[in-house]
C-alpha positions, 0 to 999 in steps of 0.5 A: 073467244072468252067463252074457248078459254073458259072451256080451256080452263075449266078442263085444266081445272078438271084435269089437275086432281086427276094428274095429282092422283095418277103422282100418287099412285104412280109413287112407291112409298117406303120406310127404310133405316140406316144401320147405327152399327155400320154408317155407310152399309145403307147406301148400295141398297138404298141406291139401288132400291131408287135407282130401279124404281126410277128406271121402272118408270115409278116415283120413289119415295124413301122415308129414312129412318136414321142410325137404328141398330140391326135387332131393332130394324129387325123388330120394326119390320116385324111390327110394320114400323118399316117397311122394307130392309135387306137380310140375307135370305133364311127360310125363316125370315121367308115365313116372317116377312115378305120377301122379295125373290131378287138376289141384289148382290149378285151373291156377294154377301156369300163371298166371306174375307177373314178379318184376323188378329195382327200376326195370325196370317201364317196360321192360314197359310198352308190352309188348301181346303175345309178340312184344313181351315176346321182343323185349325180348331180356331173360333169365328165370331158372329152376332146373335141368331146371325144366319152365318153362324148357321152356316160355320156350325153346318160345316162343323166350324166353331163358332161363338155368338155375340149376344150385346152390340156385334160391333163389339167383335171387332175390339174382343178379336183384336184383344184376343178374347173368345174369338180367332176371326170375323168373317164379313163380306167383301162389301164390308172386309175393307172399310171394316179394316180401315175403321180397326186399324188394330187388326188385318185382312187375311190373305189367302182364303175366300169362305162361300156360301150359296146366298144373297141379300133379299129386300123383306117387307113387313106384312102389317103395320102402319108402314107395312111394305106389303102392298108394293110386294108386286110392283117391287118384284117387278122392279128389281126382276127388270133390274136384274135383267137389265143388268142394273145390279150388276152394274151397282155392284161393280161401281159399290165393291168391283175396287175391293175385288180387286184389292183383295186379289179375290181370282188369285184366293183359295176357294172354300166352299162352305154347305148351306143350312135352309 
């Protein structure tokens, strides 16, 4: 008898570094920031990004790194102090990080609501197509090397690139200053408004694009997300599949579809530059 629970426990003993082991491997470590200029922009991309591990049957393991600005999250993934961020796809960022091939909005990011100064509604009113809305001669502003402001200039729009903190858009726009409107995502037209009391949603026109967020992992570095670069293609293509960011999607931003009568929207489809 003795001798059966001494074999008993010896095998617990052997068995608990192994068990201790496979948790480890089994766990998907990641360095991921919030953005300072936008609080609550992180928490459809970290929710989704834990919620798809969870579901693919690994353990996820977020490091948070808190209130970071854009520029600098971008700078940290380049030298691997983070591992992982979401940027709408560019060839360019292709090249510089790792990306993950999964759009995670369902293109969402590439359905654009105007933010515009109080009053300025009828200037868009009779707008029916492109040539309408570049006709209006009106400037739209964007922060520094943004790839939207790629996308206005490819389409022969005029365009003025923030070169401080973007955020300052919000205050120069409402003051009347170097820009006429700020094009934002339906996932951020709304709490943008909210938060800037001073100026509207423009009614009537959606500005799309073919393009979606990616998630990037850094190459090198202490944090470097490279090595998950297959479990995560993995995880998210399951996620797609499953229809997990669907769903995300709809519970995140299906209400601010809604609000902005997006079906009943005139739709001005916009080329994409590379």
């Amino acid at each position: 008898m003795l001798k059966t629970k001494l074999n008993t426990l010896t095998s617990a003993v052997l068995l608990f570094p192994l068990l201790v082991s496979n948790a480890y491997t089994n766990e998907i470590r990641l360095h991921i920031p919030t953005l300072s200029e936008d609080p609550q922009h992180h928490v459809f991309f970290h929710n989704l990004l834990e919620q798809a591990i969870i579901e693919a049957g690994y353990t996820p393991k977020l490091i948070i790194a808190d209130d970071l600005p854009q520029r600098r999250i971008v700078k940290y993934l380049e030298v691997g102090r983070l591992s992982i961020f979401w940027l709408i796809e560019s060839e360019e960022r292709n090249k510089k990080f790792i990306p993950i091939d999964v759009g995670i909005t369902n293109g969402l990011i590439g359905k654009r609501i105007l933010l515009i100064k109080k009053g300025d509604q009828y200037l868009y009113n009779d707008v029916k197509n492109l040539e309408d809305f570049r006709n209006l001669n009106l400037v739209g502003g964007f922060g520094e090397k943004w790839f939207e402001a790629k996308i206005w200039k490819k389409n022969n729009l005029l365009v003025h690139e923030h070169s401080g903190r973007w955020e300052l858009i919000f205050k120069m726009l409402g003051k009347g200053r170097q820009y006429d409107y700020f094009a934002l995502g339906i996932n951020a037209v709304l709490d943008s408004a909210k938060q800037h009391p001073e100026l509207d949603v423009e009614q009537k026109l959606a500005l799309i694009y073919d393009r979606d967020f990616r998630f990037y992992l850094s190459k090198t570095g202490v944090n470097a997300g490279a090595k998950y670069k297959e479990e995560l293609h993995q995880i998210l293509t399951k996620a797609k599949k499953s229809g997990l960011i669907e769903r995300q999607v709809e519970k995140y931003w299906g209400d601010d579809f809604r609000k902005l009568n997006y079906s009943e929207r005139v739709k001005i489809h916009l080329k994409t530059p590379q």
